[in-house]
C-alpha positions as CSV (number, residue, x, y, z in Angstrom):
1,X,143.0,82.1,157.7
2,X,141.8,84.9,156.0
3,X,138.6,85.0,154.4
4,X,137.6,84.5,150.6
5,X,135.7,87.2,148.8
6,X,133.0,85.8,146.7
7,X,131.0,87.8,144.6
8,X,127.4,86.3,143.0
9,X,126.0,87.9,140.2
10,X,122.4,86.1,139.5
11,X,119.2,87.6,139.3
12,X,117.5,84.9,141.3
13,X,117.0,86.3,144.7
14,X,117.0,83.3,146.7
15,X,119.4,81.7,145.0
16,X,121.6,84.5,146.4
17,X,120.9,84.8,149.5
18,X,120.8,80.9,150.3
19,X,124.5,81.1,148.9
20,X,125.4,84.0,150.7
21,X,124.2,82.4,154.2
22,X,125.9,79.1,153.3
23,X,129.0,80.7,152.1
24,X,129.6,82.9,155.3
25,X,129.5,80.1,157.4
26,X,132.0,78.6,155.4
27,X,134.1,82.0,156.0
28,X,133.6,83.8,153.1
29,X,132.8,87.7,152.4
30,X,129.7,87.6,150.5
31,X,128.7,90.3,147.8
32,X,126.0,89.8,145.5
33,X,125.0,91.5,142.3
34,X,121.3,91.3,140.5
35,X,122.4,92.8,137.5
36,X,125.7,92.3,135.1
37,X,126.3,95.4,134.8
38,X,126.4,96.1,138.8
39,X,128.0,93.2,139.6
40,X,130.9,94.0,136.8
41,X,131.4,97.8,139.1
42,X,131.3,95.0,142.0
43,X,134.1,93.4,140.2
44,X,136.4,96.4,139.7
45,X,136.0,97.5,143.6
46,X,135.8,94.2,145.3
47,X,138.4,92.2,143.9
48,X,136.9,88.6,144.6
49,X,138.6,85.4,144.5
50,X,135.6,83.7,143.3
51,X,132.9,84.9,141.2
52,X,129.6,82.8,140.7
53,X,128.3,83.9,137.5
54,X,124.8,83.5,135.9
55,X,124.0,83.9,132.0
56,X,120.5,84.8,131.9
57,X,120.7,88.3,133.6
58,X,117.9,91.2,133.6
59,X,120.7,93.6,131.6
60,X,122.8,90.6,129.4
61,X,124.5,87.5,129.1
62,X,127.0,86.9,132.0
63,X,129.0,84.2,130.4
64,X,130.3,86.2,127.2
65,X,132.2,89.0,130.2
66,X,133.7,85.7,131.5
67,X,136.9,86.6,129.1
68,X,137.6,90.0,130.1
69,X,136.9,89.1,133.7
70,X,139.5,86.2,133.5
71,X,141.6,88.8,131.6
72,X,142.2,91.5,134.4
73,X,142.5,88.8,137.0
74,X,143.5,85.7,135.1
75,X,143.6,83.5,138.4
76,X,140.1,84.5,139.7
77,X,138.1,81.0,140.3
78,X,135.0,81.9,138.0
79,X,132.1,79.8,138.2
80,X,129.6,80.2,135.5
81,X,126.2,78.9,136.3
82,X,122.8,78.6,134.3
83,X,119.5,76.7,134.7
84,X,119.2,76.2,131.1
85,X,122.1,74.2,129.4
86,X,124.0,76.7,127.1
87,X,124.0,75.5,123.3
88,X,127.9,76.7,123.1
89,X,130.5,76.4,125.7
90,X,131.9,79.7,126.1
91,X,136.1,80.0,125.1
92,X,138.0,80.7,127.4
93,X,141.8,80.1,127.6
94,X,142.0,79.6,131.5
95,X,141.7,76.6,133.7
96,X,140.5,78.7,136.5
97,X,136.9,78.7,135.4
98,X,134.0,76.3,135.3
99,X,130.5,75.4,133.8
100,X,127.6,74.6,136.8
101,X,123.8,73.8,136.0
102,X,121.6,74.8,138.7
103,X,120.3,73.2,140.4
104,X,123.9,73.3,142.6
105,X,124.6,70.8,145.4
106,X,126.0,71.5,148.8
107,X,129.0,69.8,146.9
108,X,129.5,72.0,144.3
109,X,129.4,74.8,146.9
110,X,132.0,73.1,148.7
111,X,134.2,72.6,145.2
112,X,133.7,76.6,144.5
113,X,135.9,76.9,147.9
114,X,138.9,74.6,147.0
C-alpha cells in the first residue's frame, strides 16, 4: 500500500510533531509547515493527499487559501483546523474538505486517513 502524503501547516509546534509521530505510524509521509506561506511552496512541491490546515498562522489566515488549494487539486482531502471557532464558515464548492476544532481526537486523526 503505498503511503499518504500529509502535509500540516500550523504554527503550534507540538501540535505538529504529535501528528507527525502519530501519522507515520499510521503510514503516512509527514511534512510540516509553520508558516502559510511555506507550507503553500510545500504544497506546490509535495503534492499531498491530505492537508491539515490551521487559520491563525504567524504570516495569515489559512482557511481563505483553502479555495485555491482545492482548485489546483480539487480532490485533495483538506482538513481545516482552529482552536477558536471561526464566526464564518469558509465557501467552498468541494466535498473533499472539512472544519475540525482543536482540540482533535485520536478519532478525527483516524477520519483524516479514510
Amino acid at each position: 500500500m503505498d503511503k499518504k502524503k500529509v502535509l500540516i501547516i500550523d504554527d503550534e509546534v507540538d501540535f505538529c510533531l504529535l501528528m507527525q509521530f502519530y501519522l507515520t505510524k499510521k503510514n503516512c509521509e509527514v511534512s510540516i509547515s509553520h508558516m502559510l506561506e511555506d507550507g503553500l511552496d510545500e504544497f506546490k512541491l509535495k503534492n499531498p493527499d491530505i492537508i491539515i490546515l490551521d487559520n491563525n498562522l504567524p504570516d495569515g489566515l489559512g482557511w481563505p487559501a483553502a479555495k485555491n488549494i482545492l482548485a489546483q487539486k480539487p480532490e485533495i482531502q483538506l482538513f481545516l483546523i482552529s482552536a477558536n471557532k471561526p464566526s464564518t464558515k469558509p465557501y467552498v464548492d468541494n466535498t473533499h474538505f472539512h472544519i475540525v476544532e482543536k482540540p482533535i481526537s485520536i478519532l478525527q486523526i483516524d477520519n483524516f486517513l479514510k
